[in-house]
C-alpha positions as CSV (number, residue, x, y, z in Angstrom):
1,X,-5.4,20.3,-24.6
2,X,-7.6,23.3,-23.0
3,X,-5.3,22.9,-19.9
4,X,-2.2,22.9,-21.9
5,X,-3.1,26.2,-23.7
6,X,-4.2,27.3,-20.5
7,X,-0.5,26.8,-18.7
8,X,0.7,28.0,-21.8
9,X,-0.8,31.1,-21.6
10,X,0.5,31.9,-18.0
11,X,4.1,31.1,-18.9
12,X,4.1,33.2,-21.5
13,X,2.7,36.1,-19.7
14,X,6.1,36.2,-17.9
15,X,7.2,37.5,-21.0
16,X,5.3,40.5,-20.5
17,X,7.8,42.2,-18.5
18,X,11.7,41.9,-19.0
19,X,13.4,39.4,-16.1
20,X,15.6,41.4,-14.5
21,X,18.8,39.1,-13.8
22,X,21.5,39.4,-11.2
23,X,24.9,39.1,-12.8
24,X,26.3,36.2,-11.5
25,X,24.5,32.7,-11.6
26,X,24.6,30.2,-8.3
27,X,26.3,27.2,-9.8
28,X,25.8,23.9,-8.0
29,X,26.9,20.3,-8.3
30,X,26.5,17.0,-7.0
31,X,30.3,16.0,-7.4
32,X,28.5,13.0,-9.4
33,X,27.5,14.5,-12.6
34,X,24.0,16.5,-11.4
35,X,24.5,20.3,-12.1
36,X,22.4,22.9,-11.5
37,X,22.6,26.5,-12.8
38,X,20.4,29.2,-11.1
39,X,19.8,32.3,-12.5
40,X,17.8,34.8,-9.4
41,X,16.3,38.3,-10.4
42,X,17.5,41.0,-8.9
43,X,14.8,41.6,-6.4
44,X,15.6,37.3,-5.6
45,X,12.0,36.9,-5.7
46,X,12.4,34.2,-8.8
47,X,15.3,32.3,-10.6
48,X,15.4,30.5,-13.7
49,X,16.5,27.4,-13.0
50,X,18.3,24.5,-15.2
51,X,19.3,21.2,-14.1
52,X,21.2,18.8,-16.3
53,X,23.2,15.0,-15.2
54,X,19.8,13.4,-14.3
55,X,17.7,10.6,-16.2
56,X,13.9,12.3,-15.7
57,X,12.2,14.6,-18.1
58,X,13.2,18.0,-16.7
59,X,16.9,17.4,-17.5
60,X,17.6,20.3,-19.6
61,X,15.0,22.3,-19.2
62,X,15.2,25.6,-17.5
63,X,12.1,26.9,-15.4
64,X,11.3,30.0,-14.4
65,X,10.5,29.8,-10.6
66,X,9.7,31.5,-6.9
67,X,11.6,31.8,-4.3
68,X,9.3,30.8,-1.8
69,X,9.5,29.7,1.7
70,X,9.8,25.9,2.5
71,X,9.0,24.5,6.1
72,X,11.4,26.2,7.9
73,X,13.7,27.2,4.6
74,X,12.9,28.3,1.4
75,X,13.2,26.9,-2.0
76,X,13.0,27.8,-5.8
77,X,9.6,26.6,-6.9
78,X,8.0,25.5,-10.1
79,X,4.8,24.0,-11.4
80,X,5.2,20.0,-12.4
81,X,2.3,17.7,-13.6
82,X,-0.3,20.2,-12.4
83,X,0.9,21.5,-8.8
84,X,3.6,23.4,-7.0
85,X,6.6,21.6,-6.7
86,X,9.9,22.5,-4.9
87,X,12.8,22.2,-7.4
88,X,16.0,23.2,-5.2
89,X,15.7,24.2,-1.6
90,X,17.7,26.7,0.1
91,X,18.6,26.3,3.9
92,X,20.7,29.5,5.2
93,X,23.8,29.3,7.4
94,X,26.2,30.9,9.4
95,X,28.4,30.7,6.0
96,X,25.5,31.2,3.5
97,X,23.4,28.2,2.0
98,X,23.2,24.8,1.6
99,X,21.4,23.6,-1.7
100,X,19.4,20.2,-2.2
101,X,17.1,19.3,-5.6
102,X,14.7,17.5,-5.6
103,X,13.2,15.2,-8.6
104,X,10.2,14.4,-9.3
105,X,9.1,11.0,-8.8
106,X,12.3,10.2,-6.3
107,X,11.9,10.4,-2.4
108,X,15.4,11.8,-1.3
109,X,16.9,15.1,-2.1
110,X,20.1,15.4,-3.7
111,X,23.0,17.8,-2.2
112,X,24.5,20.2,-4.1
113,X,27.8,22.2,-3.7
114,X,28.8,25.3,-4.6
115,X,31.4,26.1,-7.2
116,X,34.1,27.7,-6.6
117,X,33.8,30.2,-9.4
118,X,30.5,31.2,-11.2
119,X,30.4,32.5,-14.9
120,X,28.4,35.7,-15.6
121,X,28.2,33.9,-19.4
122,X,25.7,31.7,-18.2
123,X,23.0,34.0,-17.3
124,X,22.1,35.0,-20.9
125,X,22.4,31.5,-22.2
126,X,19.8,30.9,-19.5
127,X,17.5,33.4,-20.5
128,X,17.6,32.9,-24.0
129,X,17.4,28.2,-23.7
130,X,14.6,29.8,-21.0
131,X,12.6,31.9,-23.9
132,X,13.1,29.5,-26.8
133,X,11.7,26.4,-24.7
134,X,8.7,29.1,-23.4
135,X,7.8,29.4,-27.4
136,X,8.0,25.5,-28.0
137,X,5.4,24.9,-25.3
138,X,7.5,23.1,-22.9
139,X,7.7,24.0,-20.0
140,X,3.5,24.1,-20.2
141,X,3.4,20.7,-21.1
142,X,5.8,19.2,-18.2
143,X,3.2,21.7,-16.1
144,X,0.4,20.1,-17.1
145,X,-1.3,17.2,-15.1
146,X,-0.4,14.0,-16.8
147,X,-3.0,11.9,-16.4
148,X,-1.8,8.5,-17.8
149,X,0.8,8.2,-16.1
150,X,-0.5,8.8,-12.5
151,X,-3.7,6.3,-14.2
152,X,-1.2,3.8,-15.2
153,X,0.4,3.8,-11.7
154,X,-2.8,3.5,-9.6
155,X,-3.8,0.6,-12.2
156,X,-1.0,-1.1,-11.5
157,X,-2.2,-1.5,-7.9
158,X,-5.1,-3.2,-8.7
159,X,-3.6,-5.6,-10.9
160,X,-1.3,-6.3,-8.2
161,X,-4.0,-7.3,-6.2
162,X,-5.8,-9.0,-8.3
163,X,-2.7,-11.4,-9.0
164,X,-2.1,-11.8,-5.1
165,X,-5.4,-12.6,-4.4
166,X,-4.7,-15.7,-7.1
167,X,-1.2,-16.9,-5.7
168,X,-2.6,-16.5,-1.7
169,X,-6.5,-17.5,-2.2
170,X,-5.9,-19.2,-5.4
171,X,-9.5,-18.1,-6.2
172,X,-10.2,-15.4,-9.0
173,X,-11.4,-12.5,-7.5
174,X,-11.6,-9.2,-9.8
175,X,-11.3,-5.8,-8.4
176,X,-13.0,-3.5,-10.9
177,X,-12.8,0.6,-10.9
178,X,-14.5,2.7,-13.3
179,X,-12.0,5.1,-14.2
180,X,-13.7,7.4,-16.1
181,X,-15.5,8.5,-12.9
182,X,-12.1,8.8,-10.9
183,X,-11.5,13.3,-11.9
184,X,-8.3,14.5,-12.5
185,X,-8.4,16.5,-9.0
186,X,-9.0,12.7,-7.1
187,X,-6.3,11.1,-9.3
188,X,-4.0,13.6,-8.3
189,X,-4.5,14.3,-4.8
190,X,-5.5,10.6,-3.6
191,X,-3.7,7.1,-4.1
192,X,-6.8,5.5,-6.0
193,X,-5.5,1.9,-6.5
194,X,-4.2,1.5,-2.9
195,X,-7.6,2.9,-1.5
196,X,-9.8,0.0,-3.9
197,X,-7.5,-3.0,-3.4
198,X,-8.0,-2.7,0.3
199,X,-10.5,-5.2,0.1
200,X,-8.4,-7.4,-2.0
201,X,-5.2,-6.9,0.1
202,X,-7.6,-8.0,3.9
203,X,-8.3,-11.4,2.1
204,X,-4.8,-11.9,1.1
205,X,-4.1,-11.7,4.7
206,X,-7.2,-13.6,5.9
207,X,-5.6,-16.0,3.4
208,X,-2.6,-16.4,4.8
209,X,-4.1,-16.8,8.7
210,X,-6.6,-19.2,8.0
211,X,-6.9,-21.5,4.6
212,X,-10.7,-21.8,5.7
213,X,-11.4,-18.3,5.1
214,X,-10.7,-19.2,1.5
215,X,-14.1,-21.0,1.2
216,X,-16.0,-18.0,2.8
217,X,-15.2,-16.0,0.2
218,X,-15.2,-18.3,-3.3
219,X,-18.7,-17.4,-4.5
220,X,-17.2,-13.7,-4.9
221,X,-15.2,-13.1,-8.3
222,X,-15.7,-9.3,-8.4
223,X,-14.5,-6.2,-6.5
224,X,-16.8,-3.3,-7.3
225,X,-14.7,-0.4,-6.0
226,X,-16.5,3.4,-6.1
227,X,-14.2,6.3,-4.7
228,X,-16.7,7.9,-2.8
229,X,-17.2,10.2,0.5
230,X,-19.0,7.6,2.6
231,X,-17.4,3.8,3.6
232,X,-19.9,1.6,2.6
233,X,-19.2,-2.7,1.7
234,X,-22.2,-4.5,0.1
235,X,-22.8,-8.0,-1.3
236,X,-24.8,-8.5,-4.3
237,X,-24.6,-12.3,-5.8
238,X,-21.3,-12.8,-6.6
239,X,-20.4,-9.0,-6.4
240,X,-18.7,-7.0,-3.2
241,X,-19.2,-3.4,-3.7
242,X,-16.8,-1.6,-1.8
243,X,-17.7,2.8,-1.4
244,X,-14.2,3.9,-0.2
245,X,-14.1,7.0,1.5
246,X,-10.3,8.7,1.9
247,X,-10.9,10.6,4.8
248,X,-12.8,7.4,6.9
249,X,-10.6,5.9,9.4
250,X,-10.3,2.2,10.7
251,X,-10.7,1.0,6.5
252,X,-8.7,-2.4,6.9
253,X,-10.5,-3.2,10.4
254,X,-14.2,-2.6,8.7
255,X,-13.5,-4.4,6.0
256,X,-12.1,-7.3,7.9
257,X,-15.3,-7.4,10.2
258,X,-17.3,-7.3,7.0
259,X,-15.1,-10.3,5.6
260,X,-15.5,-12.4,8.3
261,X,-19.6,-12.3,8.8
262,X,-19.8,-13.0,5.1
């Protein structure tokens, strides 16, 4: 909530000062239903930006953004779930620009064309969807880190291998992370449940080589996996602990030579 208020507080500071709009908006489509309106300021150092025709959260909702530049182009950027995100980037041409969006949570950018006409009416609807939204908090609360869903996600991947490990090794073997030690700034910069079901993912494939291996490792039931900044693999009783490091290299060929001197 502290984080919300926090974003909240930012956004609204933009209100401080009155946007200065060009007159005409860029108008952009798809040709399949995905519109975008841009609004830039007069000194095109930020836009508000709408896009509308897509099935994700930010449909709708117009963002005030920078124009900033983007590997070799630039783009109109935002912040979504806690970081800087590109919304539509802008590559220049011998006959102006070409435009692509780009949702969140999709890998390929969508190309959009220009219309043929643009409609100066748009500009002040813009601002005035752009200030009402700003009051109802939402553009803070898409900012905002969202933490269950990105916990949900990395979850998943443990359950996935967990289940795996029963269909290939048809032995039970738990791999357990304490979430509440995993911070919002590891969650979000680092794919948690693929780094801890490394170990469970090596014996599906030890599985699969050798059905012998299978009775090397059936006195384990239990995974302990601990996001840390050392590799480390230890066996207690029944118990692997496995101290994953993200920035160690060789992961899957360590834990394989652990695997097969157990």
């Amino acid at each position: 909530m502290k984080k919300i208020f926090f974003i909240a507080c930012v956004l609204l500071s933009s209100k401080s000062f009155a946007l200065e709009l060009a007159k005409y908006p860029i108008e952009l489509s798809s040709g399949e239903g995905v519109n975008v309106v841009i609004a830039p300021t007069t000194d095109k150092k930020q836009a508000l930006v709408k896009v509308t025709g897509i099935n994700h959260e930010i449909d709708g909702i117009t963002f005030l953004t920078d124009y900033k530049p983007h590997g070799s182009n630039n783009a109109y950027k935002y912040i979504y779930d806690g970081s800087e995100r590109s919304l539509v980037s802008v590559s220049e041409g011998y006959r102006c620009c070409t435009y692509t969006l780009y949702i969140p949570e999709t890998r390929d950018g969508t190309y959009l064309g220009n219309k043929e006409e643009s409609n100066p009416a748009l500009v002040a609807e813009l601002k005035a969807q752009y200030e009402q939204q700003l009051n109802e908090g939402v553009q803070a609360k898409l900012a905002n880190f969202n933490r269950e869903k990105h916990l949900a996600y990395q979850q998943e991947k443990i359950t996935t291998a967990n289940s795996d490990i029963d269909k290939q090794c048809g032995l039970k073997i738990e791999t357990t992370v304490d979430w509440k030690t995993i911070d919002d700034k590891t969650l979000q910069a680092y794919a948690v449940g693929s780094f801890c079901s490394q170990v469970a993912n090596e014996m599906i494939s030890m599985c699969k080589k050798d059905e012998n291996f299978k009775s090397d490792i059936a006195h384990i039931n239990t995974i302990e996996c601990q996001f840390t900044d050392q590799l480390k693999l230890r066996q207690n009783s029944k118990t692997l602990t496995f101290k994953t490091a993200p920035k160690a290299p060789n992961q899957s060929q360590f834990i394989q030579s652990y695997l097969l001197n157990l």
